[in-house]
C-alpha positions as CSV (number, residue, x, y, z in Angstrom):
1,X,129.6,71.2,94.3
2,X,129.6,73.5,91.3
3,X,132.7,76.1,91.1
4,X,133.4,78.9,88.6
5,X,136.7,77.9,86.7
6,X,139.5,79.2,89.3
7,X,137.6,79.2,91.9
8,X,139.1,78.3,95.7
9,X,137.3,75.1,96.8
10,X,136.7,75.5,100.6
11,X,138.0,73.2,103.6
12,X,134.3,70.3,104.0
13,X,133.3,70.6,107.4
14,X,131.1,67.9,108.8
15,X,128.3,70.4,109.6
16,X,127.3,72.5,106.7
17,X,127.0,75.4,109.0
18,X,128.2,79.7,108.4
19,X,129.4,78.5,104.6
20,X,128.2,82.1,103.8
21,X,130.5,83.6,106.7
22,X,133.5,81.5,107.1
23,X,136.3,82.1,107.0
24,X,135.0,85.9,108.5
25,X,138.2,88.2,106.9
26,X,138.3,91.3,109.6
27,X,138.6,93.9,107.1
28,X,135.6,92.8,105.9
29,X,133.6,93.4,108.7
30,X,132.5,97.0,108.9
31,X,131.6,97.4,105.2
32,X,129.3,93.8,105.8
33,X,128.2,95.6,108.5
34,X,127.0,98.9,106.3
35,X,125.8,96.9,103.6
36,X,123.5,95.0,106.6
37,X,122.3,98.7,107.8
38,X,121.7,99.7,104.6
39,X,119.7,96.5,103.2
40,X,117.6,97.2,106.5
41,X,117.0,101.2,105.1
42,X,116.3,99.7,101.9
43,X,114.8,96.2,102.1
44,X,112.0,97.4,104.6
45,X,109.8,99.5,102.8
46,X,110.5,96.9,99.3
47,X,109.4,93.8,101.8
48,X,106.5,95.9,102.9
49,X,104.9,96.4,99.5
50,X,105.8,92.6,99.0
51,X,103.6,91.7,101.5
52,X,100.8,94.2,99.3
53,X,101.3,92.2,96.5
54,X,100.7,88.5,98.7
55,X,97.4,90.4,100.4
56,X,99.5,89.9,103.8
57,X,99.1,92.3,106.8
58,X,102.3,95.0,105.7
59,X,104.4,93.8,108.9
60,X,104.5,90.5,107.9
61,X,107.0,91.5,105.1
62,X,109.4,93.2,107.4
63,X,108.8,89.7,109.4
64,X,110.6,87.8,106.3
65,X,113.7,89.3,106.8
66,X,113.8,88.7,110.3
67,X,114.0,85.0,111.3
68,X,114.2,83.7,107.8
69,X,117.1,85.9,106.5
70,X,119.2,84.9,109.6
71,X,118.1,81.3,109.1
72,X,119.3,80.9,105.5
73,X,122.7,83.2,106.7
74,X,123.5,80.3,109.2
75,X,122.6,77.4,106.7
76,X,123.2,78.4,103.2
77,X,126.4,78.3,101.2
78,X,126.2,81.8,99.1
79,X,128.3,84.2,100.4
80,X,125.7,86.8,98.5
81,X,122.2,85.4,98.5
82,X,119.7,87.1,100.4
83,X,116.6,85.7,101.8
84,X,113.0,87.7,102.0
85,X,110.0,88.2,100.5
86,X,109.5,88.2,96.7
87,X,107.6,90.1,93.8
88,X,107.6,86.3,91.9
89,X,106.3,84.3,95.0
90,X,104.1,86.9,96.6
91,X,102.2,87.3,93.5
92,X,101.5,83.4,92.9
93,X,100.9,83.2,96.5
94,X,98.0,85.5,95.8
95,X,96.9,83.9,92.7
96,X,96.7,80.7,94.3
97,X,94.8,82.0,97.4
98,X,92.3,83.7,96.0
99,X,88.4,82.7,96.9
100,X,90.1,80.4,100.0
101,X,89.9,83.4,102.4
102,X,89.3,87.1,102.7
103,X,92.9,88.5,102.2
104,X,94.5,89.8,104.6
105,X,92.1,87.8,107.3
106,X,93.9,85.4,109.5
107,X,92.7,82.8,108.1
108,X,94.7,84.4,104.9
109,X,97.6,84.2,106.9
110,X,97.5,81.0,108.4
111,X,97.3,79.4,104.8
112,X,100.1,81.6,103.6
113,X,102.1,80.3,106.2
114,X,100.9,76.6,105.0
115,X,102.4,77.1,101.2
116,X,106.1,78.2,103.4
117,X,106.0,75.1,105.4
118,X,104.7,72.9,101.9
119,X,107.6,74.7,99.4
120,X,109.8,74.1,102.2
121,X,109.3,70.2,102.1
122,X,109.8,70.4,98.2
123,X,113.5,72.4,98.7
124,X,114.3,70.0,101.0
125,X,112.8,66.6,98.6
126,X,114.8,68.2,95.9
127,X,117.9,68.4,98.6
128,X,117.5,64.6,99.3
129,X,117.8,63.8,95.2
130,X,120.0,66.4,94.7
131,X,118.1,68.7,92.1
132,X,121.0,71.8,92.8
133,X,122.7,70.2,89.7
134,X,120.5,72.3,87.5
135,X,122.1,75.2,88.6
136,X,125.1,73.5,85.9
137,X,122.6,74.4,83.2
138,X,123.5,78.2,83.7
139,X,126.3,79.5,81.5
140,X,128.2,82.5,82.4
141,X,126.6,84.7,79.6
142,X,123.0,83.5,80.8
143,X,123.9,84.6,84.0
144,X,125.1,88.2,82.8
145,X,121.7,88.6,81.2
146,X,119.8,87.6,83.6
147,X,121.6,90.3,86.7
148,X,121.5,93.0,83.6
149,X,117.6,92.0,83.7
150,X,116.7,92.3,87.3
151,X,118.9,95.3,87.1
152,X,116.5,96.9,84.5
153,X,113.1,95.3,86.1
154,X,114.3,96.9,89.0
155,X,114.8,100.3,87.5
156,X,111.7,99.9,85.9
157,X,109.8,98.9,89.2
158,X,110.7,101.9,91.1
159,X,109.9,104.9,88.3
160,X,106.4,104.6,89.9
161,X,107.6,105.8,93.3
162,X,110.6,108.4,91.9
163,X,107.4,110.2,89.6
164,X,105.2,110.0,92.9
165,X,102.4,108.2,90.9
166,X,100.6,105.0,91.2
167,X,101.9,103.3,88.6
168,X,100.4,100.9,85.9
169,X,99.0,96.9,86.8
170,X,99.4,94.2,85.1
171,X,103.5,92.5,84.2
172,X,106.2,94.6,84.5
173,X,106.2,96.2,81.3
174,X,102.6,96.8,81.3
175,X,103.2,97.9,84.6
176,X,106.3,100.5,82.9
177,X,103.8,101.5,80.1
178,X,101.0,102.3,82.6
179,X,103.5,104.6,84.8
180,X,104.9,106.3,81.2
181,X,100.7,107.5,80.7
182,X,101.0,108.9,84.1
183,X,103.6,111.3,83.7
184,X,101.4,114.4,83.1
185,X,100.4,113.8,86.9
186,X,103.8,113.6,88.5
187,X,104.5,115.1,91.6
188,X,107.9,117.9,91.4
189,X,107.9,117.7,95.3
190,X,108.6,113.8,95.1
191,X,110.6,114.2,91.4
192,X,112.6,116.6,93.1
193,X,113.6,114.5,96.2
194,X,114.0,111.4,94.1
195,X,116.5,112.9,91.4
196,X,118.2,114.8,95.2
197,X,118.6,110.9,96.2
198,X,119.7,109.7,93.1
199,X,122.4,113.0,92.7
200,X,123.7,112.2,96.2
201,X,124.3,108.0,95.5
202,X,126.1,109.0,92.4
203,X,127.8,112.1,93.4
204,X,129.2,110.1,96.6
205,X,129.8,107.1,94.3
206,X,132.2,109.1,91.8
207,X,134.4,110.5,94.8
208,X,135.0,107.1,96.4
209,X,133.4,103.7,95.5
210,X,133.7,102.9,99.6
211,X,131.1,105.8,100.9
212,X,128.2,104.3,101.1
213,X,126.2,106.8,99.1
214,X,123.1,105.0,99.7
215,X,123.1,104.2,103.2
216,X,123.9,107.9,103.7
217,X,121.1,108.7,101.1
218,X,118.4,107.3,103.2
219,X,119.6,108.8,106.2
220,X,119.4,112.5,104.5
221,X,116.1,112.1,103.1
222,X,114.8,110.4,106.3
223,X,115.9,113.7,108.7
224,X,114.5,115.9,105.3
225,X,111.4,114.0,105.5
226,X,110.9,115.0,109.3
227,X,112.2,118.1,109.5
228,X,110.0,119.2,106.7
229,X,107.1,116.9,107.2
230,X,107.0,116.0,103.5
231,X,104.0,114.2,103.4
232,X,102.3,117.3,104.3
233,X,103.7,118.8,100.3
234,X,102.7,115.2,98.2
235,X,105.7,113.1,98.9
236,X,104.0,109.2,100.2
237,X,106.1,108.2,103.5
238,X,105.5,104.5,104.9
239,X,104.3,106.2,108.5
240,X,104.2,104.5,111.6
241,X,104.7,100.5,111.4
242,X,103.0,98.3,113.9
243,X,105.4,96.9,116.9
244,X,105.8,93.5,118.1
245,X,107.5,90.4,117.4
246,X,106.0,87.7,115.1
247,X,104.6,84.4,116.9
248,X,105.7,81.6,116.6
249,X,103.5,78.0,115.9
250,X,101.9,75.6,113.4
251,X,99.5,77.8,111.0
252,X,96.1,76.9,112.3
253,X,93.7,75.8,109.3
254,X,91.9,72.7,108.1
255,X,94.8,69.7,107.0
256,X,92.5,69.5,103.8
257,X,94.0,72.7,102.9
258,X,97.5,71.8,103.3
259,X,96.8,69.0,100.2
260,X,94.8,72.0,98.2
261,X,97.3,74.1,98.3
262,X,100.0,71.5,97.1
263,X,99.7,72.4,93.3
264,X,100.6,76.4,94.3
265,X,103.7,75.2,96.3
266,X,104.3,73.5,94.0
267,X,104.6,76.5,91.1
268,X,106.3,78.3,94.3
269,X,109.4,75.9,94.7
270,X,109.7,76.0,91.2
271,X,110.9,79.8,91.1
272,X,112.4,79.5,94.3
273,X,114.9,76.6,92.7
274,X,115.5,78.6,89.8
275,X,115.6,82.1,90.7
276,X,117.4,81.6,93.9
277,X,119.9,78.9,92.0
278,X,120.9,81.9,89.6
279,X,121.6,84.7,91.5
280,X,123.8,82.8,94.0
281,X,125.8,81.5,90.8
282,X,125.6,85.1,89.0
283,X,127.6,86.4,92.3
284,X,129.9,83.1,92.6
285,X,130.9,83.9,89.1
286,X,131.2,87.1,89.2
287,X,133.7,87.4,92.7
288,X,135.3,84.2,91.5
289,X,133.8,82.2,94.5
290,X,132.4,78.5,95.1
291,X,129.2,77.5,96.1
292,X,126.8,74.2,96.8
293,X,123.3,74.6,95.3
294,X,122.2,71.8,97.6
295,X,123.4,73.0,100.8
296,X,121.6,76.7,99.8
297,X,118.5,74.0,99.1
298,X,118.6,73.2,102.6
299,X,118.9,76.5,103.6
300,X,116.3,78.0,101.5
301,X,113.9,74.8,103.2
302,X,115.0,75.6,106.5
303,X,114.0,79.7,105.6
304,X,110.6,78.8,104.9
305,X,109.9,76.6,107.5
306,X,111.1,79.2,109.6
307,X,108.8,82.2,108.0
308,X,105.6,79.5,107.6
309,X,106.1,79.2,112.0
310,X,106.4,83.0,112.3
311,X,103.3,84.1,110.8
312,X,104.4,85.4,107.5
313,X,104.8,84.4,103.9
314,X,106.8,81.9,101.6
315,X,110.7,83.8,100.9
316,X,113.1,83.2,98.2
317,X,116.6,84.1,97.5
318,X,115.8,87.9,96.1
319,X,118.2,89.1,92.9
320,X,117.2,92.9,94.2
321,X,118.3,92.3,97.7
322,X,121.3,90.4,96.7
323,X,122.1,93.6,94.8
324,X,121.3,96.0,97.0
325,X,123.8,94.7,99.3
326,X,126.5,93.7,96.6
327,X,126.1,97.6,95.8
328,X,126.8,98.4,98.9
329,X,129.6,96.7,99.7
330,X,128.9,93.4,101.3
331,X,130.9,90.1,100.3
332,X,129.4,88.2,102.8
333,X,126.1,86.7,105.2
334,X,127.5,89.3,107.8
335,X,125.4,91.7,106.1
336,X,122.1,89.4,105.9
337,X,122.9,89.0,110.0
338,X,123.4,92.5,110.7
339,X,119.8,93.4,108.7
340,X,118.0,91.2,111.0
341,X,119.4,92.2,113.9
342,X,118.4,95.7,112.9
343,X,114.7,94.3,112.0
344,X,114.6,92.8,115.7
345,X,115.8,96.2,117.5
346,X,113.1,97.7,115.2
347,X,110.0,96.0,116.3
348,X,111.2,96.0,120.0
């Protein structure tokens, strides 16, 4: 168990079961509950261009933050961690791939959900010989660098969509310096409902912390977008998403490939171990909380499991997410629930 100094150590139970939940405070509920709606408002479209990035079918993103979120809600130990699909492991799950199938196919998929099921047996080997101790490695001041880091990638990611343009290729900051050439071409109709966004969050933010600017943010430029059929004056909208639930099942290839695709699980489970280890200690510094690296090990297995048998790609514990709900007010897995719950209504 690793604690930040001060830190309340909590009651063992004999099932390491809703560590992220209990003890459930009351007065905590509704704003979980608004941070859970507005992860949903936000998470979906960033899940969706996930899955662009791991050559998935686009619904398979929203799928990770479905089954898997919940999953890693029930078993984890972070209070703040949340579950989905990732820039880091989507992109290295299209590296590694490439030239096995046409992406996108279902054969694509089925091999996708192979590297989930394989990085899921490596969380849970490093479980069994307790690897969560590297976590201890992570000093408070490493941690502060590394949430003011995703903070700026983050920033840096999205300048693409405020300006309306496609945006560079390549790492993030090649990615930043290609969207800086583009500025000539920027669209005002989509500058000017970006910076309407941004003016509301911040406006809303200054008058009371508790508002949930963003949630309310979305909500205004959803009905905008309607009323005045933006995509009809440049702005890009996501448009209709495909309904249905995922399926559930063993991914249906070749067991050659499962040993093939070992070496890029293998590169996967290392970010997941790392990445996910320093956000959930980042936010169990910062609130002052405790946490178990190996139980969120077992949780993060369980997650993947859970996304490789529902048709849809390896997940990880997502700094972004995490913050998007920490921004919004949520201090617990109350909020990871409530988003899949929304993600279920939506596809029924």
């Amino acid at each position: 168990m690793s604690e930040p100094a001060g830190a309340t150590k909590p009651a063992r139970r004999r099932l390491p079961l809703f560590q992220g939940i209990l003890p459930l405070d009351p007065s905590t509920l509704t704003p979980n509950i608004i941070a859970g709606v507005t992860l949903a408002a936000l998470g979906i479209p960033e899940v969706m261009g996930y899955a662009k990035i791991a050559e998935m079918p686009v619904i398979t993103g929203l799928y990770t933050i479905l089954i898997p979120i919940a999953v890693f809600a029930v078993l984890g130990s972070s209070r703040h961690l949340v579950v989905g699909a990732d820039s880091a492991t989507a992109a290295i799950l299209a590296a590694g791939l490439a030239g096995m199938a046409q992406p996108g196919s279902a054969d694509w998929v089925a091999l996708a959900g192979i590297l989930a099921i394989l990085a899921a047996g490596f969380l849970l080997l490093a479980r069994i010989i307790r690897l969560g101790f590297l976590a201890d490695f992570l000093s408070r001041s490493v941690l502060i660098g590394f949430l003011t880091g995703v903070g700026i990638q983050v920033a840096m990611g999205q300048l693409p969509g405020i300006l309306g343009v496609p945006g560079g290729t390549g790492g993030t900051l090649s990615k930043f310096w290609g969207t800086l050439e583009q500025i000539p071409d920027t669209s005002l109709t989509t500058l000017a409902v970006s910076a309407s966004i941004i003016g509301v969050i911040l406006i809303l933010k200054a008058i009371n912390p508790k508002i949930p600017g963003a949630l309310l943010a979305v909500i205004g430029a959803i009905w905008v977008s309607y009323a005045f059929d933006l995509s009809t004056h440049g702005v890009a909208v996501l448009g209709k998403v495909p309904g249905g639930l995922p399926t559930f099942g063993v991914p249906d290839s070749g067991w050659s490939k499962w040993t093939d695709l070992l070496p890029t699980a293998a590169s996967i489970f290392i970010v997941i171990l790392a990445q996910s280890a320093a956000t959930s200690r980042a936010y169990a510094a910062k609130y002052n909380e405790a946490f178990d690296e190996n139980v969120d090990l077992v949780g993060l297995s369980f997650a993947n499991v859970a996304a490789g048998l529902s048709g849809t790609f390896v997940v990880n514990g997502s700094p972004t997410k995490t913050q998007m709900v920490d921004g919004a007010g949520g201090k617990s897995q109350v909020a990871s629930l409530t988003t899949a719950v929304i993600g279920k209504s939506g596809r029924l």
